[in-house]
C-alpha positions in Angstrom: 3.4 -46.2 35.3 6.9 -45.6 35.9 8.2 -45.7 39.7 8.4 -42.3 41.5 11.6 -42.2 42.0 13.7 -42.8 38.7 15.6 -40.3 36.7 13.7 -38.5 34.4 15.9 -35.6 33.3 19.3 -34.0 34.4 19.4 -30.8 36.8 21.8 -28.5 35.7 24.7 -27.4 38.2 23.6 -28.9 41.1 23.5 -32.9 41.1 20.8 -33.9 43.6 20.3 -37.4 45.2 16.9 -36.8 44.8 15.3 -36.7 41.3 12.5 -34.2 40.1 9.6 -35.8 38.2 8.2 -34.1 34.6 4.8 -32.9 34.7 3.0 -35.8 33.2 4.2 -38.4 35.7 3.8 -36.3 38.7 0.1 -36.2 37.8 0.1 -39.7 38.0 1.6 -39.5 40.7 -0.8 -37.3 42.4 -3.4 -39.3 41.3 -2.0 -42.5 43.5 -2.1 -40.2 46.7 -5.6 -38.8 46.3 -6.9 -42.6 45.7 -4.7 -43.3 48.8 -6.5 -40.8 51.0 -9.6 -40.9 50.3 -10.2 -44.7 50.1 -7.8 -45.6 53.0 -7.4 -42.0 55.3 -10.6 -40.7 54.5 -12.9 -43.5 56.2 -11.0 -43.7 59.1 -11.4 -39.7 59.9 -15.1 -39.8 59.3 -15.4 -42.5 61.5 -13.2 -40.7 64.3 -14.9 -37.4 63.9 -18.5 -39.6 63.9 -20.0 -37.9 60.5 -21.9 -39.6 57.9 -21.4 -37.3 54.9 -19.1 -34.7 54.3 -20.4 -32.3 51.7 -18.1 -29.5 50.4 -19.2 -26.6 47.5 -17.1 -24.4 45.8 -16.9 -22.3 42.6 -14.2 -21.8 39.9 -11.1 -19.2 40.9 -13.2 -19.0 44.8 -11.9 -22.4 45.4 -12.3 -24.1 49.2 -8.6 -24.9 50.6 -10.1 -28.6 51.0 -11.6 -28.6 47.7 -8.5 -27.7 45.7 -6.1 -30.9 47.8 -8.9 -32.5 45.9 -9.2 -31.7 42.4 -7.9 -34.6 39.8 -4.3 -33.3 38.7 -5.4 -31.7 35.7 -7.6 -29.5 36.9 -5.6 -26.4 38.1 -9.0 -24.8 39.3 -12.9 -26.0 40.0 -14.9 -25.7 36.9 -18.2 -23.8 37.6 -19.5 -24.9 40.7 -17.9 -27.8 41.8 -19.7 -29.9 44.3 -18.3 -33.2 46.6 -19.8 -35.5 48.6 -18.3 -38.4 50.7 -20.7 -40.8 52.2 -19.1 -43.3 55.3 -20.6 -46.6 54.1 -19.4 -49.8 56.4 -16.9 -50.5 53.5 -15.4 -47.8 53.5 -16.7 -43.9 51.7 -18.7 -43.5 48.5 -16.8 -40.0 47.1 -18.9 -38.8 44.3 -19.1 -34.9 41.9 -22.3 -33.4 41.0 -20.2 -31.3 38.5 -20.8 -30.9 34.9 -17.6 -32.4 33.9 -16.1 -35.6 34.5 -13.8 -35.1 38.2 -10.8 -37.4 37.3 -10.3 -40.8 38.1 -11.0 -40.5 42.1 -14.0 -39.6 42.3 -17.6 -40.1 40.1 -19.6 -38.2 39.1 -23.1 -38.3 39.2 -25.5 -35.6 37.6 -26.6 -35.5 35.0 -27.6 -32.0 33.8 -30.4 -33.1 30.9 -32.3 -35.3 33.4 -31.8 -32.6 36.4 -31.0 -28.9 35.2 -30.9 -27.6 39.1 -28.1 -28.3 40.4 -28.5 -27.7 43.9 -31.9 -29.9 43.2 -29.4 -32.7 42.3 -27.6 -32.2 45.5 -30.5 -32.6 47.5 -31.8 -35.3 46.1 -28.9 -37.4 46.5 -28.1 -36.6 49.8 -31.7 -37.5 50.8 -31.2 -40.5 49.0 -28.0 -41.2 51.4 -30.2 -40.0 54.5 -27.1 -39.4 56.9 -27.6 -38.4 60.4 -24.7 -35.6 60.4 -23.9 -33.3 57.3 -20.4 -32.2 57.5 -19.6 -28.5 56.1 -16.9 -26.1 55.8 -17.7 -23.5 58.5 -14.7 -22.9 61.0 -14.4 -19.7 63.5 -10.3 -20.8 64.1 -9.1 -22.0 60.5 -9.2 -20.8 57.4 -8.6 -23.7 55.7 -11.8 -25.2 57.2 -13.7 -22.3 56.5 -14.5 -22.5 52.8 -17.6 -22.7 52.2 -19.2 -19.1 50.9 -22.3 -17.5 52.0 -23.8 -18.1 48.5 -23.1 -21.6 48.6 -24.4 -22.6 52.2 -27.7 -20.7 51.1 -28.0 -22.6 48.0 -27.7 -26.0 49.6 -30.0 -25.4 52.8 -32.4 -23.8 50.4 -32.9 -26.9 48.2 -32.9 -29.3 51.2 -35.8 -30.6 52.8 -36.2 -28.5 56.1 -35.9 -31.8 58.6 -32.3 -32.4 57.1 -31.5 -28.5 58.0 -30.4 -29.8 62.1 -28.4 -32.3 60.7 -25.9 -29.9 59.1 -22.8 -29.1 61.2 -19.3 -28.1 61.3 -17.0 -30.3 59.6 -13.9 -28.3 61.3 -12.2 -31.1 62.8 -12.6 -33.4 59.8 -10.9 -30.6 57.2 -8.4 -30.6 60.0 -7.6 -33.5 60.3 -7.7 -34.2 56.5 -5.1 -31.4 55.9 -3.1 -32.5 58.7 -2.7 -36.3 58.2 -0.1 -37.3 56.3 0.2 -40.9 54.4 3.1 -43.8 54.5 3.8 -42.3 50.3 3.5 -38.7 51.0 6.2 -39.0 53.9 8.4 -40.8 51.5 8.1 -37.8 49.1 8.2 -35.7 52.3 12.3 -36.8 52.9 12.7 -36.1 49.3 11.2 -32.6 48.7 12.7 -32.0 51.7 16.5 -33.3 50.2 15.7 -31.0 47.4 14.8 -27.6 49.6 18.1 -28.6 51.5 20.5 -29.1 48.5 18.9 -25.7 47.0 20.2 -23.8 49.9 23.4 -25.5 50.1 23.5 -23.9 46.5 22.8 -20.5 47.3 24.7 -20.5 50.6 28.4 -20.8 48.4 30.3 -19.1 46.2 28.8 -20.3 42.9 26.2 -17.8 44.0 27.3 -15.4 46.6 31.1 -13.7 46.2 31.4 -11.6 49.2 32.1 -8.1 49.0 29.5 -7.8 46.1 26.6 -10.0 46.2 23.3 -8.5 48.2 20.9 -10.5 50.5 18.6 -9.3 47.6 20.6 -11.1 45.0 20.1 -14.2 46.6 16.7 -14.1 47.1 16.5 -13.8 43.4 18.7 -16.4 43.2 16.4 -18.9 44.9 13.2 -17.9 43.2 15.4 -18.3 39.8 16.3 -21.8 40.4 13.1 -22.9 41.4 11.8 -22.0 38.5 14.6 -23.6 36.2 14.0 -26.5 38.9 10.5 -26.5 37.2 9.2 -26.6 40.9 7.0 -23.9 42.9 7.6 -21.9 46.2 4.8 -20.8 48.9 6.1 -17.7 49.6 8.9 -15.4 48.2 12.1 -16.1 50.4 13.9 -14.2 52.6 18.2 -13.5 53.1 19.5 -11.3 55.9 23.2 -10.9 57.6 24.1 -10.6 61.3 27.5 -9.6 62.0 29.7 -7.1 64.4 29.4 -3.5 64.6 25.6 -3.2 65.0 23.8 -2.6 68.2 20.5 -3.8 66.7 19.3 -7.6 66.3 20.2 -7.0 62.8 17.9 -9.9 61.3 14.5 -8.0 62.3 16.1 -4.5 60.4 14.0 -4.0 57.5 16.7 -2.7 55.3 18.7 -5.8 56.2 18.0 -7.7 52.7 19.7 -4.7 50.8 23.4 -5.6 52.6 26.0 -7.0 50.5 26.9 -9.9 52.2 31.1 -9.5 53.4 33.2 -12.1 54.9 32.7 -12.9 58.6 28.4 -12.3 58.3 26.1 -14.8 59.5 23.9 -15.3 56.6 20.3 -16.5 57.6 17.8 -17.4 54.8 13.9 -18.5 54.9 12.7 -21.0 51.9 10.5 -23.3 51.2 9.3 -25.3 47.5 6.1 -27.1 46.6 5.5 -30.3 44.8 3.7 -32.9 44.8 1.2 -31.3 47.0 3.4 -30.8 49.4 5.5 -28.0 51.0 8.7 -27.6 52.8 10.0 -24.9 55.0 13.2 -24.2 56.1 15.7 -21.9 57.9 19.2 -22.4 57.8 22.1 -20.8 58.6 25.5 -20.0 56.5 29.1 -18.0 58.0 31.4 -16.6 55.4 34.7 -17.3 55.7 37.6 -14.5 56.3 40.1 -15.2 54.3 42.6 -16.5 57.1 39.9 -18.1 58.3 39.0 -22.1 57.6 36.0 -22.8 60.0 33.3 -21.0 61.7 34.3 -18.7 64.8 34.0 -20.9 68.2 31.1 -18.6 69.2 29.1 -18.5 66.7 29.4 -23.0 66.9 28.1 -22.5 70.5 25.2 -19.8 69.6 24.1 -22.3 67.1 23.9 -25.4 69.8 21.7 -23.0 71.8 19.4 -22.9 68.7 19.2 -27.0 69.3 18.9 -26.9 72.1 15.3 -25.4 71.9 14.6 -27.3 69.1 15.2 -30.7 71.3 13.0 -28.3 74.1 10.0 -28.4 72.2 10.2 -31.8 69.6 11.3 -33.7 73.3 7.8 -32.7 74.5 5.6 -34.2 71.8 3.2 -36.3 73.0 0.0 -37.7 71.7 -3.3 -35.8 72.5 -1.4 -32.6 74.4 -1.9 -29.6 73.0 0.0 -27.1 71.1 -0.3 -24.5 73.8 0.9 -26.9 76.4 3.7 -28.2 74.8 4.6 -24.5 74.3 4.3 -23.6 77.6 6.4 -26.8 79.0 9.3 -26.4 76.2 9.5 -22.7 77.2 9.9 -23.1 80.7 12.7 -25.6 80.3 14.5 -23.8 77.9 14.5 -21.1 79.9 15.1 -22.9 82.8 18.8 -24.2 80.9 19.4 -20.2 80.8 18.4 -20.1 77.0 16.2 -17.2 75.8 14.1 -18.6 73.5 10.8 -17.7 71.3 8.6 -20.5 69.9 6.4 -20.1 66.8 6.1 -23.7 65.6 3.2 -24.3 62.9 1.7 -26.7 61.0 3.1 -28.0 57.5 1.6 -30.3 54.6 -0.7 -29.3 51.9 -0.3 -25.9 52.6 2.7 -24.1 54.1 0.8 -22.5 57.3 -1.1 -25.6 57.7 -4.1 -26.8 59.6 -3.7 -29.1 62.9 -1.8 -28.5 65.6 0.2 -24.5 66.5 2.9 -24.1 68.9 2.6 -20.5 69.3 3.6 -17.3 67.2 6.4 -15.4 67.5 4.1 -12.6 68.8 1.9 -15.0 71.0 4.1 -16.6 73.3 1.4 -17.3 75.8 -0.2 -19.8 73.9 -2.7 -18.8 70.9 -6.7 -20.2 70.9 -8.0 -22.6 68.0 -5.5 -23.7 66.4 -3.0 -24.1 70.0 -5.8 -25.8 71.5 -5.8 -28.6 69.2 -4.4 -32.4 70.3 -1.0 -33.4 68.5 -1.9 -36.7 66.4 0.3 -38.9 65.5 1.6 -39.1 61.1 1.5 -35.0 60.9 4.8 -32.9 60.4 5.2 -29.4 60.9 8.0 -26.4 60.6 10.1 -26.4 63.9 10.3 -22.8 63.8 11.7 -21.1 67.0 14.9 -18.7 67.9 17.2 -18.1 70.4 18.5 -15.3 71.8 22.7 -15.5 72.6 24.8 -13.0 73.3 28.2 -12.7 71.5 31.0 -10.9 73.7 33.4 -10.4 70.5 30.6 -8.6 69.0 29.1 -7.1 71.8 25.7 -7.5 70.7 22.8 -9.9 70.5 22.2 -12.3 67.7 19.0 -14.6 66.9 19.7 -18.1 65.6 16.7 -18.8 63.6 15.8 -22.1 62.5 13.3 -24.0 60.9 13.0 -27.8 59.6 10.3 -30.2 58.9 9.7 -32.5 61.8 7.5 -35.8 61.7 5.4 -36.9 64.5 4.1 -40.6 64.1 3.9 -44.0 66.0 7.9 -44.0 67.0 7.0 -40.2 68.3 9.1 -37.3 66.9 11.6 -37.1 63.9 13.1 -34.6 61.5 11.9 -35.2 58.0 15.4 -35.1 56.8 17.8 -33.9 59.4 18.4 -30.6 61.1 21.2 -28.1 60.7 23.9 -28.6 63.3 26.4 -27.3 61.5 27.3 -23.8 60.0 27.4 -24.1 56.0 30.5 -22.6 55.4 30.5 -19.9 52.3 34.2 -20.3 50.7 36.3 -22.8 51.8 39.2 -23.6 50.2 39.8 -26.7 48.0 41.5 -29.7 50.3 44.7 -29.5 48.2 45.5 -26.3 49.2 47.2 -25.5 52.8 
């Protein structure tokens, strides 16, 4: 296999630092981070969160959100009914498919269909067979990615098992969690690089290959972004988001709804909200953009300051990461000191990984500033990474009005505590400067 991280093919316009792999050897890829997990991450969790088997069930197009960070890289759905098992053996976890068709490289499987047709009959026997003590499941009250297993499905398995293993079957919440959550030494080396990519996409859009002010619309951009992503042969989570600040409204103009139809003029403070996915992995980001006047050669002195005040709550909240505290405490402590530094801030910090709103650890919501239950009352572990997603509040004299600097970056939290994934904005990108040779 070649390594990740050569060439493979050109990227038109945009020359990135970081390259984007073709299909085929991103499946391979893929493959080396699933055998990663589940022979190296996966035994460790099962013995933290003291279960013997972990057993998850799920059905083609109705996939579980754990299931589907687990099928083999050519499987773009479950096939039928798709059925895992992972048994903690003192070497390590047996991972095995009672599925009619062959699950990948990863994991085994094991029925076979001419010498048992009843599938759930299959599943019972083997995990009799195994005779754990504690049978993981699917069921969560506070995620839904923890909460996959259907009605149908739990009924089919409790059904078919003998009725003294029917006490040993329990929430597997925490394990899903902290399987979604938990990120290894390759994926946070892919993590700085997707990351590279998401920034060098909105350096893109935020300039005048793609925006010329006085005609192009917030709307255009967004376009713009979902275009090159595809052309990028890459994915996104969610369909982005452009919107303008600037003088002359009495609103915070960001919130308007009708914001995204505004043709973007010089002097606006563009904001935009984007992630990508690949390589099972997501990014999101906010960033920040001021276009240029044409006297003008840098960003207005006030809105520099506004965006320090932005930092400022970032360093707030990352500054107060600490192993085992909770989401809803950290919240509560980097909101008190922000405010205490005469900041007005809000604080809606999630989760980021396999999914986009991930599982693990929630610093609030921009609606739930007191804290939120579940999800806020989980610990902070350590190799996880999440959106630092906040706002502040400034007040701009020249324009009479308030403003919100949004921003949002991937942040890693591991053994040397807190880091960005690949920096945080600190300065304006500047739409339209002029070339260097001309004065």
């Amino acid at each position: 296999m070649k390594p990740f991280f050569i060439l493979f093919f050109s990227i038109s316009t945009l020359v990135f630092s970081q390259n984007i792999l073709p299909l085929r050897e991103r499946a391979e890829l893929i493959d080396r981070i699933q055998k990663e997990r589940i022979q190296n991450l996966l035994p460790q969790l099962m013995q933290e969160t003291d279960l013997d088997m972990w057993v998850l069930i799920t059905r083609e197009y109705n996939e579980d959100p754990v299931v589907k960070t687990l099928l083999p890289p050519t499987w773009l759905n479950a096939r039928r009914r798709t059925i895992l098992v992972f048994s903690k053996k003192a070497d390590g976890v047996d991972a095995v498919a009672i599925t009619r068709y062959n699950f990948g490289n990863n994991i085994r499987s094991i029925w076979n269909k001419e010498k048992q047709p009843d599938q759930w009959k299959a599943l019972a026997e083997y995990i009799v067979s195994q005779n754990p003590k504690k049978i993981g499941i699917n069921t969560s009250e506070h995620y839904g990615l923890a909460d996959g297993l259907v009605k149908t499905d739990f009924e089919g398995m409790i059904n078919a098992l003998p009725k003294e293993f029917h006490k040993r079957v329990v929430s597997a919440e925490t394990l899903a969690v902290r399987w979604l959550e938990t990120r290894t030494p390759i994926e946070m080396t892919l993590f700085s690089q997707l990351t590279e990519i998401t920034h060098s996409i909105i350096e893109e859009a935020f300039s005048t290959a793609v925006i010329t002010p006085g005609t192009t619309t917030t709307e255009d951009v967004v376009w713009w972004f979902r275009n090159r992503v595809a052309e990028l042969q890459l994915s996104t989570w969610f369909h982005p988001t452009v919107d303008v600040q600037r003088t002359g409204k009495s609103d915070l103009y960001a919130f308007d709804g009708q914001s995204k139809f505004d043709v973007i003029q010089p002097g606006d403070l563009v904001h935009c909200d984007f992630g990508i996915t690949y390589l099972t992995l997501n990014t999101d980001c906010q960033e920040l953009a001021y276009v240029l006047k044409p006297e003008e050669t840098e960003a207005p002195s006030f809105l520099i300051e506004a965006l320090s005040q932005g930092n400022a709550v970032q360093d707030f909240l990352t500054n107060n990461f600490e192993e085992g505290k909770t989401g809803n405490e950290t919240l509560a402590t980097a909101l008190e000191q922000s405010k205490a530094a005469g900041l007005r801030p809000q604080i809606y910090t999630h989760p980021l990984g396999m999914y986009g709103h991930a599982a693990g650890t929630t610093f609030g919501m921009w609606d739930s500033q007191q804290g939120i239950p579940g999800s806020g009352e989980h610990p902070l572990h350590k190799n996880t990474v999440y959106a630092i997603e906040l706002n502040a509040t400034v007040f701009i004299p020249e324009w009479d009005k308030d403003i919100r600097i949004m921003l949002e970056e991937p942040g890693y939290f591991g053994p040397n505590g807190f880091r960005y994934v690949n920096g945080r904005q600190t300065d304006l990108i500047l739409v339209g400067p002029k070339s260097e040779y001309l004065k």
